[in-house]
N, C-alpha and C positions, 0 to 999 in steps of 0.2 A: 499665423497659418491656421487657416481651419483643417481640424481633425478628421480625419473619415473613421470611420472604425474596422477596424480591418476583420472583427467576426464577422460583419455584414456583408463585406468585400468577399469572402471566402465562402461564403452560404453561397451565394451565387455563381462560384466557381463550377459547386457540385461535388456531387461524387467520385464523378471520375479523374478527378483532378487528383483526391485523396490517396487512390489507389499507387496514383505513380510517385518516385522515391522526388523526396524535395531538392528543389534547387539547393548546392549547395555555395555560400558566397566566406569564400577566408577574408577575415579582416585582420593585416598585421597591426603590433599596438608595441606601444614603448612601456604601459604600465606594470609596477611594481608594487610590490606592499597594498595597501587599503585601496588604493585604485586599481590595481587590478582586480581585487576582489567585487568593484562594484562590477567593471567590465563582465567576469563572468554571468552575474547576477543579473546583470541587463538580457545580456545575447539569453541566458537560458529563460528569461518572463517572453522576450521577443519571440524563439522557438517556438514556445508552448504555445503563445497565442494562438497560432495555426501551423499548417501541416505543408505549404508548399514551398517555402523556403526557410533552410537551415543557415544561422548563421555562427561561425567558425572562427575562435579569436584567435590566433597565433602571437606569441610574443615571438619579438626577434631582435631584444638586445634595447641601449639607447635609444634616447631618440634621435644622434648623427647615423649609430647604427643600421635602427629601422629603414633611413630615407635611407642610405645606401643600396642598403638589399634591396628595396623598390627598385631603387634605377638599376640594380642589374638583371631583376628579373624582367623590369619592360623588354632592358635589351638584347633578354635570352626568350622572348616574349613568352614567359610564363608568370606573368603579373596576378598579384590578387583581385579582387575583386573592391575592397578597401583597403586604405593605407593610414592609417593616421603621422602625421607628420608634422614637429614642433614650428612656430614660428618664423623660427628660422631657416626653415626649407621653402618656404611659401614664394620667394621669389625663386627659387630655382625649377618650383614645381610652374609656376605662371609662364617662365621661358620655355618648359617643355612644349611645346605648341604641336596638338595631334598625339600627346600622350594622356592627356586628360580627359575630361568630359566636365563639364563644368556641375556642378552640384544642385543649380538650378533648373537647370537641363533637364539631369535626373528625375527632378523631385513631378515635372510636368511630364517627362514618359511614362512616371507609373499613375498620372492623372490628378496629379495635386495640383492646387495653383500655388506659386512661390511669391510671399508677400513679405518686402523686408522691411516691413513697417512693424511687422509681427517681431522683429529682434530687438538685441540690443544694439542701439546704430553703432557704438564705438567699435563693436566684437563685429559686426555684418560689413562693416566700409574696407577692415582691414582683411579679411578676405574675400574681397570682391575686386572686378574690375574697373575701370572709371568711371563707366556707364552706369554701375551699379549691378552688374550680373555677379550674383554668388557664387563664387569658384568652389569653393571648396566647405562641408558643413561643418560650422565650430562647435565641436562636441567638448572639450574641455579647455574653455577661455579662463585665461586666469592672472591676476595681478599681483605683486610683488609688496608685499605687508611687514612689520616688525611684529616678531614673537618673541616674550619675555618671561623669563624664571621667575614667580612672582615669590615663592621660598626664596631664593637668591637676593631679589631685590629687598628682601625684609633686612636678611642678614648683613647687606652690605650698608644698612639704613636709607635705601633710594625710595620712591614713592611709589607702592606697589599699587597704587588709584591711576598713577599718569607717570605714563613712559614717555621716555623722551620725544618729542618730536622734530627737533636740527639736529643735523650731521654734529657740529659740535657738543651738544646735550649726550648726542648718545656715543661719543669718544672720552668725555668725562665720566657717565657711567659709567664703561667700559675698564676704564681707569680704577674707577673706586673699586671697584669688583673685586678686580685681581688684585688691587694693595693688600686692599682686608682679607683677605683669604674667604670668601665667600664664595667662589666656584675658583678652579683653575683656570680659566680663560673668562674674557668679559664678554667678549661679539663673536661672530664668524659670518659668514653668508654665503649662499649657494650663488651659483651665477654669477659670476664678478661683470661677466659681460651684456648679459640683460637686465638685471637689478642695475648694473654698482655704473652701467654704461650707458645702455640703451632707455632705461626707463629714468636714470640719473637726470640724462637730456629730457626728456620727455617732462619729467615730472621737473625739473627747474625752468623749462621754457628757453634750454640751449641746443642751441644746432647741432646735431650729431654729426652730417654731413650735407655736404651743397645740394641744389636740386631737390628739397623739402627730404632729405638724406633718404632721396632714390628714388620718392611716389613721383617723382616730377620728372624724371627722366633717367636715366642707367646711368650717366656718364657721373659718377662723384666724385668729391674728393671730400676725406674723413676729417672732423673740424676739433675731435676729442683729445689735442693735444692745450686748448686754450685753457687759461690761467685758471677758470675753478673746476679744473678737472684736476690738474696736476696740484691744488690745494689738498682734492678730496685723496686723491689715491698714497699721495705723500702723507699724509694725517695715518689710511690707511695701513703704510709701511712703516710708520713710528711705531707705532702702535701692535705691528709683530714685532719687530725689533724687542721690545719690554713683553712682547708673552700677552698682552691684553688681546691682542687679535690672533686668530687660529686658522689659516689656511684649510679648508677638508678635501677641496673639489673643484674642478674644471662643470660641473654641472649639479645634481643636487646632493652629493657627498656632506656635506656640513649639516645638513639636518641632524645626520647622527651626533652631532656631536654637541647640540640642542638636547634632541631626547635621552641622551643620557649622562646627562647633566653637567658638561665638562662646561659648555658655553652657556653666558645667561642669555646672550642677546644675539637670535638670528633674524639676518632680512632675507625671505625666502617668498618663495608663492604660495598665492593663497589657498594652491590645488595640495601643498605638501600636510594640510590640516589634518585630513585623514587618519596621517602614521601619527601625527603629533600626537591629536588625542589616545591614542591607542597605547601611548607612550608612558598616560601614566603623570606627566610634567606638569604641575601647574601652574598653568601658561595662562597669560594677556594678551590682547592683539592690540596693536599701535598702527596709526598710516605710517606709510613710506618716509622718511625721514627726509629734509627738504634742507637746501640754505636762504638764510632771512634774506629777503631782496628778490628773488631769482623762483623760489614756489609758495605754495603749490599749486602745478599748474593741471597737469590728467595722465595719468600712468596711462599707457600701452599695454596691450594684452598679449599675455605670452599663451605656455601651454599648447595646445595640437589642434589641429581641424582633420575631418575627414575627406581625403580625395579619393576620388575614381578615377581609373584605370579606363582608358580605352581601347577597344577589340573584343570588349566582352558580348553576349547574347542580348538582345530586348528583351528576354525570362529574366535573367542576371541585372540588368536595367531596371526592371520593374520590382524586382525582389528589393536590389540595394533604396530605392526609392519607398519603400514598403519599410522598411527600418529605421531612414532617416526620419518619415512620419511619426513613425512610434519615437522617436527619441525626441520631437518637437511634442510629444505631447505635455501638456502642462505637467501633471500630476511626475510623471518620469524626470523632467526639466526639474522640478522644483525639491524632488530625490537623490537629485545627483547634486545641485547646488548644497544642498543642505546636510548632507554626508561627508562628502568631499573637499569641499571647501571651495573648489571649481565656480565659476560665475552662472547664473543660470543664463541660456541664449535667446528666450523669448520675454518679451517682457510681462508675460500673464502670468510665469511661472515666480518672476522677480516680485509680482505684483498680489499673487496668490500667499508666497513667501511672508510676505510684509504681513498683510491682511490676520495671518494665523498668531503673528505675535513671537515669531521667530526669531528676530533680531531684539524686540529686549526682554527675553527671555537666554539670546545668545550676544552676549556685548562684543561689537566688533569684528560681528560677523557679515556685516551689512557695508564696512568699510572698502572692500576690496570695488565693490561697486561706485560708494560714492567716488572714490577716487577719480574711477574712468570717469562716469559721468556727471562731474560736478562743475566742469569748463569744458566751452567749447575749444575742440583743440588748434591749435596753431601753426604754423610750417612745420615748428618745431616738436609737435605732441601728437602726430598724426601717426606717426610710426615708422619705422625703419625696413629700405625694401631695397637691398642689393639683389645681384643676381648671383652670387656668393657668398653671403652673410656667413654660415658655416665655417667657410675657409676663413674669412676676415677675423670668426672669434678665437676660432684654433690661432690666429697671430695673436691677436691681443691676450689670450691666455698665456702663450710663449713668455710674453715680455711682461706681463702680471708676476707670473711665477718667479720670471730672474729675479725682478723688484724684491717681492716677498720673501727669495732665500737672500737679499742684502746684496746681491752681484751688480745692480744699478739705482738712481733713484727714481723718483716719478717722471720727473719730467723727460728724460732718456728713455724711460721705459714706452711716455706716451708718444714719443716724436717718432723714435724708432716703429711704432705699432701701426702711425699715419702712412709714414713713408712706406712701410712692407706692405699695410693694407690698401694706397692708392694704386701700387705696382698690381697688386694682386685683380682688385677690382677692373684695371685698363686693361690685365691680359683676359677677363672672363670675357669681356667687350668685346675686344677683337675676335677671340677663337668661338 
C-alpha cells in the first residue's frame, strides 16, 4: 500500500479545520498486559500526528467478550466506530451482511488505493472475500509457537540448543521434566481449540471439517474426531493424569503458568511474546510441534483484525481510513511485529524486519512467519470459517475440560464434541 503522509493531508485541510473539536472514533479491543500497552502507544503517536481525528481505545473484556458487546451495541445501534475481533468471530461478522463495511471499502473513501499484494497473502486471503475484497484490517495476525524454560531444560538434562519438534519429543520432555523435579509441570498450552485443534489440522495437512472446513461452503460437518486426533488429545490426558500436563485456560490463561515458572513448555501465540519477555523467563522459541508423516504443512493465523461498523458518518469513514493507513505504514508495521511478537501484515515491514538483522540477532522470532508462509496451503491449511466457530469452541472446550478432570477419554470426548458441534453448526444454518 503506498503511504500518503497525513502532515501533508492535514496542511491542506487548513486552518479552519483545526479550529473545530476532532472527530472522535472509539475502538473496542480485547488487549491486556504488553499489548495493550502497545495499543495505547499506537492511538496516542496516531492523535498527535494531527488534529482532526481522535482516536479512542476502549477495552471491553475477552476477545468472545468484546464480539459480544459489538453485536449488542449494533443491535441497540450504538456501535463503535472499530471493533477488533479474534479469529474466531470472522465468520459470524462476514454473515452479518449491512452491518459492516468492508475494510477495503474504507481504505478507498478516505482516498487510498487498497493493494493486497502489499500484505501478507496467508493473513489478507483469511480475511477477505472470494473475490479477494478485504473485509476486515488484520492488525494483530498471529501463529501458534512452542515456548521453552531454557533454566529448566538445563536441569532436567534436555537440550537447551533444540526443542523438541513432534508431539511425541515434546510429551517425553514433558515427562523428564516433572520425574526430575526440574519444574512442577512439564507443558501446558493456551487455546486447546485453535493451537491443540484448528491449527493441529492446519499444520498436520488434516481436515478439520467438510467443505474445505467452511471456506467452501456453511454446510459442515466436524472431521476432529479421526484417529490422530484422539492419538494426540489421549497422550494429552495421560499426561494430566501424572501431573506433567497443566490445564490453565479455555483461552490464554496458561501463559501464566509459563512465566512464572510452574510449566517449562508452552504452545501459545506468537502475539503472547510481549508478557513473556517482560516476564523475566528464559525462554527459546520452537515451531509448532507436528506428527512424522502428517507435517509440517502452514499454520493458520489466529489473533484479531479490525472491522467497521456501518451507520457511521463519511468524516467517521475517512478518519477510521486515515488510521488504518498509518497502521500499514512500514515503520509502525515493523514496531508492533517486533515488540509483540504479532506477524507484521505488509510484507515491506516483514521485509524491512529482515533487512535490519532482527531475526538473527532474535532466534526464532522469524518462525512464526516461516510457518505460514513456507507451503502453499491445502483444503486442509486454508483455515477454518464456521458461521459459529465460538459456539463450536465453547463445545469442544466443554468435553476438553471433562477429558482433563478424568470424567471421560479422548475418543468420547472427541465424538461427543463432533456430534454437539454438527447439531450446533445445522441450527446456525437454518436460524
Amino acid at each position: 500500500m503506498r503511504v500518503i503522509s497525513i502532515s501533508t493531508t492535514m496542511a491542506v485541510v487548513g486552518f479552519a479545520v483545526q479550529a473545530q473539536a476532532a472527530t472522535e472514533l472509539q475502538w473496542w479491543h480485547a488487549m491486556t498486559g504488553a499489548n495493550n500497552e502497545m495499543i495505547e502507544e499506537l492511538t496516542k503517536e496516531f492523535n498527535a500526528s494531527q488534529s482532526t481525528y481522535k482516536v479512542v481505545p476502549v477495552f471491553k473484556g475477552t476477545y468472545p467478550e468484546t464480539l459480544n458487546a459489538g453485536i449488542a451495541a449494533f443491535r441497540s445501534k450504538q456501535p463503535p466506530a472499530i471493533i477488533q475481533v479474534f479469529d474466531a468471530g470472522s465468520g459470524t461478522m462476514m454473515a452479518a451482511e449491512g452491518a459492516i463495511v468492508p475494510a477495503a471499502e474504507i481504505l478507498q473513501k478516505g482516498g487510498f488505493t487498497f493493494d493486497k499484494s502489499q500484505y501478507l497473502p496467508g493473513i489478507v486471503a483469511y480475511y477477505s472475500k472470494p473475490d479477494g475484497t478485504m473485509l476486515s484490517f488484520p492488525y494483530n495476525s498471529s501463529s501458534p509457537i512452542l515456548y521453552y524454560n531454557k533454566d529448566v531444560f538445563q536441569k532436567a538434562g534436555l537440550n537447551v540448543d533444540n526443542p523438541p519438534k513432534t508431539w511425541p519429543e515434546v510429551f517425553e520432555a514433558a515427562k523428564k521434566i516433572k520425574a526430575s523435579g526440574a519444574a512442577p509441570c512439564g507443558m501446558t498450552s493456551t487455546w486447546l481449540t485453535w493451537i491443540q485443534t484448528e491449527n493441529f489440522a492446519a499444520w498436520n495437512n488434516m481436515p478439520y471439517g467438510t467443505n474445505e472446513n467452511g471456506l467452501g461452503g456453511t454446510d459442515v460437518k466436524l472431521k476432529i474426531n479421526a484417529p490422530l486426533y484422539v492419538e494426540h488429545f489421549q497422550a494429552i490426558a495421560n499426561l494430566a493424569k501424572d501431573g506433567a500436563f497443566r490445564y490453565g485456560g479455555r483461552t490464554s490463561e496458561a501463559k501464566q503458568l509459563f512465566t512464572s515458572g510452574e510449566c517449562a513448555i508452552l504452545t501459545e501465540s506468537s502475539g503472547g511474546l510481549g508478557d513473556i519477555a517482560k516476564s523475566g523467563v528464559n525462554y527459546g522459541i520452537g515451531q509448532l510441534p507436528y506428527y512424522e508423516g502428517h507435517g509440517p504443512q502452514n499454520t493458520i493465523p489466529g489473533g484479531a483484525s479490525l472491522w467497521v461498523f456501518a451507520g457511521k458518518s463519511d468524516e467517521e469513514y475517512k478518519g477510521i481510513a486515515e488510521f488504518f493507513n498509518f497502521l500499514s505504514q512500514t515503520e509502525i508495521q515493523a514496531k508492533l511485529h517486533q515488540v509483540s511478537g504479532y506477524m507484521p501484515v505488509t510484507m515491506a515491514a516483514y521485509e524491512e524486519t529482515k533487512k535490519s538483522g532482527f531475526y538473527e540477532k532474535n532466534p526464532g522470532r522469524e518462525t512464526p512467519l516461516l510457518q505460514m508462509m513456507g507451503k502453499a496451503p491445502t483444503e486442509n491449511s486454508k483455515g477454518v470459517r464456521l458461521v459459529n466457530l465460538p459456539q463450536v469452541r465453547d463445545i469442544l472446550n466443554e468435553e476438553f475440560e471433562a477429558m482433563l478432570s478424568g470424567q471421560q477419554d479422548a475418543k468420547t470426548a472427541l465424538d461427543k464434541a463432533v456430534e454437539r458441534g454438527d447439531a450446533a453448526i445445522a441450527a446456525a444454518i437454518s436460524n
